[in-house]
N, C-alpha and C positions, 0 to 999 in steps of 0.2 A: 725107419731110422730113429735112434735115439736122441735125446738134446745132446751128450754128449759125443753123439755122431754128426750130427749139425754142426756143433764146437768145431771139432775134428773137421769136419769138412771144409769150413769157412777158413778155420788155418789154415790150411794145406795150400787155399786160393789166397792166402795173405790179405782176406778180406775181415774185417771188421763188423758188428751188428750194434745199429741204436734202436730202438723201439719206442712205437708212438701208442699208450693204450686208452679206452675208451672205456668201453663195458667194464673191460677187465682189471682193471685199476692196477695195473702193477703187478700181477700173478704172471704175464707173460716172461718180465724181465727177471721176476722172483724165481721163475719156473727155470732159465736160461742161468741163472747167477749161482744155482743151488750145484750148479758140476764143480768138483775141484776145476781151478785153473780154468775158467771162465773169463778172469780180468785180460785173459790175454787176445780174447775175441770182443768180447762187451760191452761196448765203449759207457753205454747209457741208456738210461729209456725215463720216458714222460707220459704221465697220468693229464693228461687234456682231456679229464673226466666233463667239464664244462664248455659248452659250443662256441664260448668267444673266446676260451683257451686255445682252441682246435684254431682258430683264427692268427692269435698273438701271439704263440709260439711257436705253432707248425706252419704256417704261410699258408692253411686253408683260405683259398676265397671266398671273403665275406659274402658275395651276392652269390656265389654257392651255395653256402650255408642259410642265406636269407629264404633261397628259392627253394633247395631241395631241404635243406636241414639235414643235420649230420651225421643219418641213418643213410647212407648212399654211396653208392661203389667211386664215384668222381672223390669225395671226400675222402675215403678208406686212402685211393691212389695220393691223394696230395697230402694225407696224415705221410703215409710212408715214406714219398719222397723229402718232406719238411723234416721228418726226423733224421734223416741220412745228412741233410746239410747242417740241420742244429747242432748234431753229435759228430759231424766230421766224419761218418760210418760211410763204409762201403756198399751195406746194405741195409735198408730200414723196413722193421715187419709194422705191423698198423692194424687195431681192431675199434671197428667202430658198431654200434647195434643197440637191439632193443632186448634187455635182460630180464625184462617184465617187474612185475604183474600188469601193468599198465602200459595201451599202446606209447610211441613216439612219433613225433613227426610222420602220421600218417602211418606209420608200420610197426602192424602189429608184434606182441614178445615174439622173439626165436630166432626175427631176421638179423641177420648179423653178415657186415660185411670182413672179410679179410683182405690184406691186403700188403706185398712185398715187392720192395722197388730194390734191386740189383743194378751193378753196370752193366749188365745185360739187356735186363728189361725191368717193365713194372707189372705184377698180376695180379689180378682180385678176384676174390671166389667171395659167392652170395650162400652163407650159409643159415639154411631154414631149420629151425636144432628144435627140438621137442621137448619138455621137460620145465619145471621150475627153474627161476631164478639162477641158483648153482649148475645145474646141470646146463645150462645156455652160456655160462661164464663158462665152466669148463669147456663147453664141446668149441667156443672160441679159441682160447688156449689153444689148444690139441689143433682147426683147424688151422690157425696162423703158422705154428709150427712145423706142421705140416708140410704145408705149402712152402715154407723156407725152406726144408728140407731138401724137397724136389726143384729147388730154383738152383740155389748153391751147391748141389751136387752133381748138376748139369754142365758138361761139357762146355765151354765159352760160346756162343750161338745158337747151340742145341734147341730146336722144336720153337725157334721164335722168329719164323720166318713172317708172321705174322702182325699186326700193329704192334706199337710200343706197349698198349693196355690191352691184357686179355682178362675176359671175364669168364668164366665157367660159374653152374651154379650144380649145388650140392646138398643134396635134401636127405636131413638126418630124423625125418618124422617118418 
């Protein structure tokens, strides 16, 4: 699916998209804003490039953040849902990770969590991306979108018989 099948899709459900970014400082929301006729799905999106941003804007829990630090699928889940209530959005996508060249919080370049909270549900994919700096920023992009893609094109219920948070992991090495 394309961004502007996404757009289109999320129309169509009268849902709305804020975005919470991390690694990707903004390329998500840039990537999503570049369709004509975007403002009418878009609401907003936030660069909580910094770990106590991820705290005072998005409602991550600071002893989350204390314990695991902000390379972690709990975190990704609570960037996405924070943004959905910041932005008043329907649905909020979320990338949090390590873009290298230097580990983070214990996890090494590549891992990168995704992550999209619907009125459906919330899902996070743990994705292990190979490549420099850019190529780990892009392969985020692409999988957050992704993943949006296949949430908000889903039938109301659809395949989420399961907890509220699913994690799949997705290995692009």
């Amino acid at each position: 699916m394309t961004v502007a099948e996404l757009l289109a899709a999320a129309a169509a459900r009268g849902w709305t998209i804020g975005v919470a970014e991390s690694l990707t400082g903004g390329l998500v929301t840039g990537t999503l804003v570049s369709v004509p006729g975007a403002s009418r799905v878009v609401r907003g999106g936030v660069v909580a490039y910094a770990t106590d941003l991820k705290a005072g804007l998005l409602g991550v829990d600071e002893d989350l953040l204390a314990e695991r630090g902000a390379v972690d699928e709990a975190v990704a889940a609570q960037m996405a849902a924070g943004v959905r209530a910041l932005t008043r959005a329907d649905v909020g996508l979320a990338t949090t990770g390590v873009a290298g060249p230097d580990p983070q919080d214990g996890q090494p370049p590549g891992v990168v969590f995704v992550a999209v909270s619907t009125p459906v549900a919330t899902e996070v994919h743990r994705l292990d991306l190979a490549g420099d700096r850019s190529t780990v920023i892009s392969g985020a992009v692409r999988g957050v979108l992704d993943l949006a893609s296949t949430l908000v094109s889903e039938a109301p219920g659809e395949n989420h018989d399961t907890p509220a948070i699913e994690s799949r992991e997705v290995t692009d090495k």
